[in-house]
N, CA, C and O atoms as a Maestro MAE file, in Angstrom:
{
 s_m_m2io_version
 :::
 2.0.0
}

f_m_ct {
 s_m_title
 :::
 protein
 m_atom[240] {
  # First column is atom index #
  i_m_mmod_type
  r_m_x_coord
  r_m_y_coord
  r_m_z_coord
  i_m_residue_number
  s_m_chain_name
  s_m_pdb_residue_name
  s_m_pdb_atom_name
  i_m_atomic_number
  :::
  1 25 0.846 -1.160 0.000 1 A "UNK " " N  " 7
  2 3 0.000 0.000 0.000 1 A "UNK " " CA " 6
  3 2 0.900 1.234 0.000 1 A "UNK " " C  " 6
  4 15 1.667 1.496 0.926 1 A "UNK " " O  " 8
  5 25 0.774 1.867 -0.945 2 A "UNK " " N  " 7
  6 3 1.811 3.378 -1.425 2 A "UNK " " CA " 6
  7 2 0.700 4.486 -0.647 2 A "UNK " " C  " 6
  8 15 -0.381 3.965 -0.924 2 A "UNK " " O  " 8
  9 25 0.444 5.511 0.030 3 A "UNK " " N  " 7
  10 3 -0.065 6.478 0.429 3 A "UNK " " CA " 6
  11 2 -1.822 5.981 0.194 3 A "UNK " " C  " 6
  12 15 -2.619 6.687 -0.424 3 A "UNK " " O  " 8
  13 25 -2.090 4.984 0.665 4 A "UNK " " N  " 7
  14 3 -3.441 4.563 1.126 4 A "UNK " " CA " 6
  15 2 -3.736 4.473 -0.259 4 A "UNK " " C  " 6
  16 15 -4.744 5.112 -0.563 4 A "UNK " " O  " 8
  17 25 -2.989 3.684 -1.504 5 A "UNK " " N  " 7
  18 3 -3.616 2.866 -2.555 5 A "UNK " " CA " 6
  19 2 -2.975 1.629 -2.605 5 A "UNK " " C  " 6
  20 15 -1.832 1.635 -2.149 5 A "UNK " " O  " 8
  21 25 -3.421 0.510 -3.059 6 A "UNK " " N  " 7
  22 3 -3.406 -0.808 -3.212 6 A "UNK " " CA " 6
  23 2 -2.426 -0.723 -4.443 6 A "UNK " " C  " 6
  24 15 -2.631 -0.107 -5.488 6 A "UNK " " O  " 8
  25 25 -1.342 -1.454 -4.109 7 A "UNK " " N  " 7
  26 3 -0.335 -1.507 -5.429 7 A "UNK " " CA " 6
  27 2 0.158 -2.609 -5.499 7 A "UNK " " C  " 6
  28 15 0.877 -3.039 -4.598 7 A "UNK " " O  " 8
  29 25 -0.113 -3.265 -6.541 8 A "UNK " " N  " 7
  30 3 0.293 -4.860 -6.362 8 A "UNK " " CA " 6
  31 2 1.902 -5.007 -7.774 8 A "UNK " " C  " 6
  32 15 2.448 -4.037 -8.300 8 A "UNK " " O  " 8
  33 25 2.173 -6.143 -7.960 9 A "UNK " " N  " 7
  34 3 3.261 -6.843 -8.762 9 A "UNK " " CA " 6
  35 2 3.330 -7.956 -9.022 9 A "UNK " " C  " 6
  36 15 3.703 -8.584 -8.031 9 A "UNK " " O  " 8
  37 25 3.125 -8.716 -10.062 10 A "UNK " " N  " 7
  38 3 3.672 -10.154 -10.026 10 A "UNK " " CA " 6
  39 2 4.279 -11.180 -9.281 10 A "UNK " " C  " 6
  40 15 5.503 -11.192 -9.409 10 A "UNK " " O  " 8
  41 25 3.967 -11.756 -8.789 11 A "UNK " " N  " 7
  42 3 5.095 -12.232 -8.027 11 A "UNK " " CA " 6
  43 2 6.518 -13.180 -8.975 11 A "UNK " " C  " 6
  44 15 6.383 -13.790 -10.035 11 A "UNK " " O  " 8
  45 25 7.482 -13.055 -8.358 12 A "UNK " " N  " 7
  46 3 8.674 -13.874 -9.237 12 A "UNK " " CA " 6
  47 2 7.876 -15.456 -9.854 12 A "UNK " " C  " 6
  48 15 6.957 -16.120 -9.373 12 A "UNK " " O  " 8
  49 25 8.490 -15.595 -10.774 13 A "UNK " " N  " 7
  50 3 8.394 -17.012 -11.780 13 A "UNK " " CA " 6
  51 2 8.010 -17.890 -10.181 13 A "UNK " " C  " 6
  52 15 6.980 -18.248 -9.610 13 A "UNK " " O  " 8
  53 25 9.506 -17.962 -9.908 14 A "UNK " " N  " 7
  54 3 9.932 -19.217 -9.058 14 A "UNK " " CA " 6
  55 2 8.677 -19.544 -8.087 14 A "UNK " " C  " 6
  56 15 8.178 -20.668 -8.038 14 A "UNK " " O  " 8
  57 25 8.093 -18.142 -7.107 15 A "UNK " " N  " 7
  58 3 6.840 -18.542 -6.620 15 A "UNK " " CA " 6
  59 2 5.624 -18.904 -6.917 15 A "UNK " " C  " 6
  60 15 4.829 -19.636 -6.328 15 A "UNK " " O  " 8
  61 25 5.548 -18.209 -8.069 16 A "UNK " " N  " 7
  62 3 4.419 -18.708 -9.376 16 A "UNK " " CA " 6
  63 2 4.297 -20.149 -8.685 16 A "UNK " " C  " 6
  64 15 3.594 -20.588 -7.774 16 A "UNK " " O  " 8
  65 25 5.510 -20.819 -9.699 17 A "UNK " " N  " 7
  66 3 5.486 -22.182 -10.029 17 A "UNK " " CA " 6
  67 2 5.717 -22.971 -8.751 17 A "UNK " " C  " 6
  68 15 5.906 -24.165 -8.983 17 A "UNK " " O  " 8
  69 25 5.752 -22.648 -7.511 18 A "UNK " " N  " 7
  70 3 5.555 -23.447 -6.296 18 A "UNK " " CA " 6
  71 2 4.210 -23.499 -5.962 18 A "UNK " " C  " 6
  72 15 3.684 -24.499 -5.473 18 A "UNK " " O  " 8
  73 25 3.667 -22.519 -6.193 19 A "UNK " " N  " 7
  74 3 1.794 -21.844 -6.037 19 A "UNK " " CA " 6
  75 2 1.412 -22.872 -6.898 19 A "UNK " " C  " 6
  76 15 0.747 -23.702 -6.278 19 A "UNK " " O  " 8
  77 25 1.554 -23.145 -8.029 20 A "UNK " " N  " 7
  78 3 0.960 -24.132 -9.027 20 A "UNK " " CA " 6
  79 2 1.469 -25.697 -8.524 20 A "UNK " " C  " 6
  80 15 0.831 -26.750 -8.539 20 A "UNK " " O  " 8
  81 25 2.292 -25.536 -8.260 21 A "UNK " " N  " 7
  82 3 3.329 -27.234 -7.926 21 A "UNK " " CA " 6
  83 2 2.115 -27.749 -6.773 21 A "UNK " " C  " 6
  84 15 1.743 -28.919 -6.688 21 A "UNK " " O  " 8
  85 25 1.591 -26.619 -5.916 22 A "UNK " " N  " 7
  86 3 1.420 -26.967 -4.653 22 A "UNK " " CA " 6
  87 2 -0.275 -27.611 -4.976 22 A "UNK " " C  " 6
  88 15 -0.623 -28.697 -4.512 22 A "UNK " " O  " 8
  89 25 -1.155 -26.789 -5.787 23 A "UNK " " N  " 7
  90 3 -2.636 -27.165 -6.308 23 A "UNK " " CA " 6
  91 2 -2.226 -28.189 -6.576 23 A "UNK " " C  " 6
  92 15 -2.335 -29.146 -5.810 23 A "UNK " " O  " 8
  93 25 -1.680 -28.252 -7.668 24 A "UNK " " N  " 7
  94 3 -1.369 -29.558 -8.378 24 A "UNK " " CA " 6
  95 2 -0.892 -30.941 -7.299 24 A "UNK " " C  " 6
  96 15 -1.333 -32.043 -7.625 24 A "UNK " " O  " 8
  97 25 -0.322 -30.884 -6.493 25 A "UNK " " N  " 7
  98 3 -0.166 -31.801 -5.705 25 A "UNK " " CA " 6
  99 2 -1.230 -31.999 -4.638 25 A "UNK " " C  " 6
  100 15 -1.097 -32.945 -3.862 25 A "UNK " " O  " 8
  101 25 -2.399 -31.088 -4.525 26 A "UNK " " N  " 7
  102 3 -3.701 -30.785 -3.368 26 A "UNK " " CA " 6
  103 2 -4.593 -30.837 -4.770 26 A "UNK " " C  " 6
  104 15 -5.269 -29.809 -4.787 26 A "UNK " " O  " 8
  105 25 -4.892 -31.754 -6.122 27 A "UNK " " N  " 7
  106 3 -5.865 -32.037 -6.810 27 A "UNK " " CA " 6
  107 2 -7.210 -32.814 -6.412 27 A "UNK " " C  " 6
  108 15 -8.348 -32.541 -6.794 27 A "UNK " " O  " 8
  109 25 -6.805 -33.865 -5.539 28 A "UNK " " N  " 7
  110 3 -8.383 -34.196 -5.077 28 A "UNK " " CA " 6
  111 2 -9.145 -33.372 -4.168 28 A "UNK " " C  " 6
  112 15 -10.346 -33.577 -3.996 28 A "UNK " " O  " 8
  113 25 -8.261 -32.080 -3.338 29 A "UNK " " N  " 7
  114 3 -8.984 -31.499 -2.474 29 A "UNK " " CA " 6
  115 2 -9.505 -30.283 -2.926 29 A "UNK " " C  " 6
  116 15 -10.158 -29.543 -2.189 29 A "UNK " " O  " 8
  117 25 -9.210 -29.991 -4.291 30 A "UNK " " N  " 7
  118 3 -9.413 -28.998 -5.203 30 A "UNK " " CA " 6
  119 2 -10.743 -29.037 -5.458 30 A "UNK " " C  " 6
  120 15 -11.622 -28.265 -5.077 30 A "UNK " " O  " 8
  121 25 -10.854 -30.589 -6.547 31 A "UNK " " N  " 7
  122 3 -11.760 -31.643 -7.010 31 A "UNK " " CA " 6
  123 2 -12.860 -31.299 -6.212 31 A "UNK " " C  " 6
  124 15 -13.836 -30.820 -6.789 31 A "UNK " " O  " 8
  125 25 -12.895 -31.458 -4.939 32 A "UNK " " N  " 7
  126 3 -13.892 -31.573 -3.628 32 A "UNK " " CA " 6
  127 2 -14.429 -30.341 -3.448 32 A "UNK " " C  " 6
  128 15 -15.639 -30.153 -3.322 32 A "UNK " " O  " 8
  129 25 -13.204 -29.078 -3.418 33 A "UNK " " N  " 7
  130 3 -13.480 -27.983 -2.950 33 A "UNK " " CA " 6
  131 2 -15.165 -27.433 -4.579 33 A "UNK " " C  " 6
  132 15 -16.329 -27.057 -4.438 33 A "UNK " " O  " 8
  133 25 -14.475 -27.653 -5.579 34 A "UNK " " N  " 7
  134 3 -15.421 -27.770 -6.808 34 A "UNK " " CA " 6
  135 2 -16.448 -28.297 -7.155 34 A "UNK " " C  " 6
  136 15 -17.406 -27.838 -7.776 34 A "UNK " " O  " 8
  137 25 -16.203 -29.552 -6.639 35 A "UNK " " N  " 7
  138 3 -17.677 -30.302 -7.171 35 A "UNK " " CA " 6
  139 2 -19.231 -29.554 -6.839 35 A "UNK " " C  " 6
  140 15 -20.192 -29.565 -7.609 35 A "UNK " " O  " 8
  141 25 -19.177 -28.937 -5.525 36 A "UNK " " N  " 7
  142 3 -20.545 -28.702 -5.186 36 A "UNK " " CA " 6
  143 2 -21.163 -27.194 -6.294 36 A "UNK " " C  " 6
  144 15 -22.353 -27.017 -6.556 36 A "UNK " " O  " 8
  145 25 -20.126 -26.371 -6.737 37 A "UNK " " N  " 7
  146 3 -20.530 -25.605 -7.875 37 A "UNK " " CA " 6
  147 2 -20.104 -25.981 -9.633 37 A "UNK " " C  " 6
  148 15 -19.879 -25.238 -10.587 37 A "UNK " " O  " 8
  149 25 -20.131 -27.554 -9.482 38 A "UNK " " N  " 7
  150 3 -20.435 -28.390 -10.784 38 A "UNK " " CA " 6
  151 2 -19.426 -27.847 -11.716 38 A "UNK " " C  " 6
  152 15 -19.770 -27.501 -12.846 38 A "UNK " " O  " 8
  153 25 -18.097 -27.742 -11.282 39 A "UNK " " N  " 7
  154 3 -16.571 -27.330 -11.723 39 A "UNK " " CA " 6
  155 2 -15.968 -28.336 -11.797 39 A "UNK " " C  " 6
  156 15 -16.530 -29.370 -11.437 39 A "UNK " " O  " 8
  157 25 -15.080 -28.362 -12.120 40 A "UNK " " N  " 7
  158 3 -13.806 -29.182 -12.143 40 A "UNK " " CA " 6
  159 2 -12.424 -28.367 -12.622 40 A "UNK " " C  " 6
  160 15 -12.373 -27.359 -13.327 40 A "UNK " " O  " 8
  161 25 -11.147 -29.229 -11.926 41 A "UNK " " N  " 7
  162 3 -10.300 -28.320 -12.482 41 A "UNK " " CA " 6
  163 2 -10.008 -27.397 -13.639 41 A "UNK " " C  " 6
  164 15 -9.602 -26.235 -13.628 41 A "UNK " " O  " 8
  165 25 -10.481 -28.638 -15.191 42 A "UNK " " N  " 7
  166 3 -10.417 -28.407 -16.146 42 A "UNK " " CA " 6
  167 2 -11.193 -26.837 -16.548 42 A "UNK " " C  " 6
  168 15 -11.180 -26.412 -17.704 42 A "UNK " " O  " 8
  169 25 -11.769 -26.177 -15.541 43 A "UNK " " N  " 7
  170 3 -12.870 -25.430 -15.907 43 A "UNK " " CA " 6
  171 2 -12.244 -24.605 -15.613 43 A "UNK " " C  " 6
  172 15 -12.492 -23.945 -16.622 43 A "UNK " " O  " 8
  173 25 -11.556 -23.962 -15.052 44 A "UNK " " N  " 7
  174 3 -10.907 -22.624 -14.131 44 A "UNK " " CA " 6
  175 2 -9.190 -22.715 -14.601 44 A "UNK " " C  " 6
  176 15 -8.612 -23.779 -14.823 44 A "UNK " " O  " 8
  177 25 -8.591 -21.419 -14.683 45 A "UNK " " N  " 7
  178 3 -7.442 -21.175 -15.207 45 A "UNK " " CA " 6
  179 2 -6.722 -21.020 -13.570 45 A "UNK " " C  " 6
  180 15 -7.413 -20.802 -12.574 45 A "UNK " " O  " 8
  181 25 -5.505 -21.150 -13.545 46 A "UNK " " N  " 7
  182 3 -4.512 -20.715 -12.298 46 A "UNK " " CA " 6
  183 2 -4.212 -19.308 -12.779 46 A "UNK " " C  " 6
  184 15 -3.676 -18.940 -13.824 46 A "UNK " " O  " 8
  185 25 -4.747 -18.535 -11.637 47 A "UNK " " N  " 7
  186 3 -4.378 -17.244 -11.501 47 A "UNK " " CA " 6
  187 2 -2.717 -16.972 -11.353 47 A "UNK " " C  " 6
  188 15 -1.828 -17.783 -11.092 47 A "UNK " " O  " 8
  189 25 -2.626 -15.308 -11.656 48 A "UNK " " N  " 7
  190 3 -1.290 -14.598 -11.659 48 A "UNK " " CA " 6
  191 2 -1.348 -14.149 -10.408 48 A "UNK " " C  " 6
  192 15 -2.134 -13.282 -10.024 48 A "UNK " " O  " 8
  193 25 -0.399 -14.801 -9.620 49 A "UNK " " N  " 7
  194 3 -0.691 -13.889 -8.322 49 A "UNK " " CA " 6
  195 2 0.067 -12.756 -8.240 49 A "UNK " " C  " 6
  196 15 1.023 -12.527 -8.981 49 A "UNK " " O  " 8
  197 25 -0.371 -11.948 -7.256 50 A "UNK " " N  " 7
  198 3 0.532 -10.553 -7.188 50 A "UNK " " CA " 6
  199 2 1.069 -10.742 -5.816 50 A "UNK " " C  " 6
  200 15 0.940 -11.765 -5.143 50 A "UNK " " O  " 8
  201 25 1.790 -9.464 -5.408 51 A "UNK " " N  " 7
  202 3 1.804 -9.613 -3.748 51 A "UNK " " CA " 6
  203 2 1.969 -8.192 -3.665 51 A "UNK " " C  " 6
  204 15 2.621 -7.544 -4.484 51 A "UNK " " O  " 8
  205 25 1.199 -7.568 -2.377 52 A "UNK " " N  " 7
  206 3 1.094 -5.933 -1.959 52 A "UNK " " CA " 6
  207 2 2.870 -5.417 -1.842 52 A "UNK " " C  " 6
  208 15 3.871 -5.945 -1.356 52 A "UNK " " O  " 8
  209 25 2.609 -4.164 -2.544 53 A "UNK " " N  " 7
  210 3 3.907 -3.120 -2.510 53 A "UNK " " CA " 6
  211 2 3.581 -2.699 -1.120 53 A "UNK " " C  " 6
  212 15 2.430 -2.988 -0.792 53 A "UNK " " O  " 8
  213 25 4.341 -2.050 -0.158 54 A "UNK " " N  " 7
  214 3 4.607 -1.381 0.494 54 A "UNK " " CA " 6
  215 2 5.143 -0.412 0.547 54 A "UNK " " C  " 6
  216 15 6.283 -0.582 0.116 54 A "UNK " " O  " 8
  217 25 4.905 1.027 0.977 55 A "UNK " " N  " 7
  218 3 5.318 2.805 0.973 55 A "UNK " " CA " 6
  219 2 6.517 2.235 1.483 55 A "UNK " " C  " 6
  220 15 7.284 2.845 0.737 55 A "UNK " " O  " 8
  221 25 7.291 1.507 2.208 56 A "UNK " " N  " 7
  222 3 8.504 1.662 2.712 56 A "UNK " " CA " 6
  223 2 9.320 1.145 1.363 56 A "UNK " " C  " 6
  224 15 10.388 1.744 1.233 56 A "UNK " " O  " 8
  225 25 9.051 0.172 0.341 57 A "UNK " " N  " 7
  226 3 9.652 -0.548 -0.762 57 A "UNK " " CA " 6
  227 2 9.884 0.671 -1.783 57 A "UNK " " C  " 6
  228 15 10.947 0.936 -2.346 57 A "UNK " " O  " 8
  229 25 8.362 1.524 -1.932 58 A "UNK " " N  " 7
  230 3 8.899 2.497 -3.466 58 A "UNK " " CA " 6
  231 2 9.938 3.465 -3.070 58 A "UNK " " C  " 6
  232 15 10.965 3.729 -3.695 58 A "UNK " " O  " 8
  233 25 9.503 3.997 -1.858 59 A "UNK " " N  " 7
  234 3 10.406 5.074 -1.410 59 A "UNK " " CA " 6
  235 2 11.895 4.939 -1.068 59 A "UNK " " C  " 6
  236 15 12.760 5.775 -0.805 59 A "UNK " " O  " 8
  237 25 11.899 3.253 -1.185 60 A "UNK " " N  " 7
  238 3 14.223 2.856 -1.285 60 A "UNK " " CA " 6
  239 2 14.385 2.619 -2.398 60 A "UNK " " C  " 6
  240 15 15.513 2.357 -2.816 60 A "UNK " " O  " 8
  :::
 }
 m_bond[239] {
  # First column is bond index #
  i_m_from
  i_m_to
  i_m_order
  :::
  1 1 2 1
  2 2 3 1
  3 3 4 2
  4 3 5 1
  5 5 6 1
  6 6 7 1
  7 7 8 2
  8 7 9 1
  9 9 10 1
  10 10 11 1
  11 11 12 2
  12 11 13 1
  13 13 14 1
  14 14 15 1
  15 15 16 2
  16 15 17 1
  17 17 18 1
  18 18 19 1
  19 19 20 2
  20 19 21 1
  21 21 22 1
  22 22 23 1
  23 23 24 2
  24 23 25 1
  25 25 26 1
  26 26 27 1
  27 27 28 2
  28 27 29 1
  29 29 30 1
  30 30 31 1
  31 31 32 2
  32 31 33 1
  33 33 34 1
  34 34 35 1
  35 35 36 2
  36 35 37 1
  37 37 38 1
  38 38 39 1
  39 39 40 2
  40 39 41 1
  41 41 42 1
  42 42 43 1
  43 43 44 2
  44 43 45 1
  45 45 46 1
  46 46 47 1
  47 47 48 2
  48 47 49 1
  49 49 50 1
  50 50 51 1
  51 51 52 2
  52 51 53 1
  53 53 54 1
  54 54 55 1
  55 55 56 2
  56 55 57 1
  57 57 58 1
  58 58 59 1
  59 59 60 2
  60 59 61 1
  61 61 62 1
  62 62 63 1
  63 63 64 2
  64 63 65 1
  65 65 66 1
  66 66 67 1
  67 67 68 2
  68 67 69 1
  69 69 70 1
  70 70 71 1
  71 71 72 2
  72 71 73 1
  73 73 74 1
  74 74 75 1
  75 75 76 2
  76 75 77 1
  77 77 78 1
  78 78 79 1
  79 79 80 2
  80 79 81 1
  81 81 82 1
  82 82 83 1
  83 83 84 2
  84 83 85 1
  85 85 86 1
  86 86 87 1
  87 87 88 2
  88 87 89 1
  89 89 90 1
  90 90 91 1
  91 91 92 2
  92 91 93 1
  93 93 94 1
  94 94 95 1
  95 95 96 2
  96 95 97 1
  97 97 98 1
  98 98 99 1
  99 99 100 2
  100 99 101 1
  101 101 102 1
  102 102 103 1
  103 103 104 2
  104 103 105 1
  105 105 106 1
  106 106 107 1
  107 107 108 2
  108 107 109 1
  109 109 110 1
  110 110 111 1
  111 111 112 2
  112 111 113 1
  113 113 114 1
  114 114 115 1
  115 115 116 2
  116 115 117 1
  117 117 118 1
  118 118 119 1
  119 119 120 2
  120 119 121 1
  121 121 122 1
  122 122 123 1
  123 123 124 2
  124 123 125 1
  125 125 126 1
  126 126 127 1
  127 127 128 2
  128 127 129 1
  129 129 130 1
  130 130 131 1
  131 131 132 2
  132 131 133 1
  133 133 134 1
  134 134 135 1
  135 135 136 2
  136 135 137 1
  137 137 138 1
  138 138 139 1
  139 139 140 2
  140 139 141 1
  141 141 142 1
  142 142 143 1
  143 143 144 2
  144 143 145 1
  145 145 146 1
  146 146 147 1
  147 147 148 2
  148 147 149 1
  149 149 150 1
  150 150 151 1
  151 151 152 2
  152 151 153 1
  153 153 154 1
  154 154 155 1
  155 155 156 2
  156 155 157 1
  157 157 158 1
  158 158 159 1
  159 159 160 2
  160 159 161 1
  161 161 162 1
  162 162 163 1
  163 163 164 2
  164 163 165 1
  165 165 166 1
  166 166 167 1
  167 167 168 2
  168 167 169 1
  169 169 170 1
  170 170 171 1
  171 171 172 2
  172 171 173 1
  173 173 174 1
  174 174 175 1
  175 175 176 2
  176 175 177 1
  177 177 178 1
  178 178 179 1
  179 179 180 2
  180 179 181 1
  181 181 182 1
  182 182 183 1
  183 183 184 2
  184 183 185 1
  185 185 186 1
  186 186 187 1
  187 187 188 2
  188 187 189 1
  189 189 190 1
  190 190 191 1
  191 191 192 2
  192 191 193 1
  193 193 194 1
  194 194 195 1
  195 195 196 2
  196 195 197 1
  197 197 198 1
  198 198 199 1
  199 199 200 2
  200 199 201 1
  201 201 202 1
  202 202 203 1
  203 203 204 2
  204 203 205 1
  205 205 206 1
  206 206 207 1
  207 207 208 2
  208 207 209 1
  209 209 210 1
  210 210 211 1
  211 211 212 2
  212 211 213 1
  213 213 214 1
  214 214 215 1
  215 215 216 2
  216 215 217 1
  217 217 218 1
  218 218 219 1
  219 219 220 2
  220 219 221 1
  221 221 222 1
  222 222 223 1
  223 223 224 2
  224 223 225 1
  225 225 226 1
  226 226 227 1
  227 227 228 2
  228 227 229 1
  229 229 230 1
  230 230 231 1
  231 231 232 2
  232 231 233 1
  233 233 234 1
  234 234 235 1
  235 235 236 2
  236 235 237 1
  237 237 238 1
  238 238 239 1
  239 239 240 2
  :::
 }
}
């Protein structure tokens, strides 16, 4: 948060792909978490995650 606005960024590759490693290895509880709104993995994309800037980060 920069002067009381929400400022986000990508997060690096490397965490990306632990974020994905990690669903992917938690697939039946995914499966479960889905079924009751008639989803399945195949139906939904893996998001880009970001992670919050902080006023102390822009300002060094």
């Amino acid at each position: 948060m920069i002067d009381g606005n929400f400022i986000t960024v990508p997060l690096d590759d490397a965490v990306q792909d632990a974020l994905t490693a990690w669903v992917a290895s938690h697939l039946p509880s995914l499966e479960e978490a889905l079924a009751p709104f008639e989803l399945v993995p195949a139906d939904i994309t893996m998001p880009r995650f970001e992670r919050l800037v902080y006023d102390h980060e822009a300002r060094s």
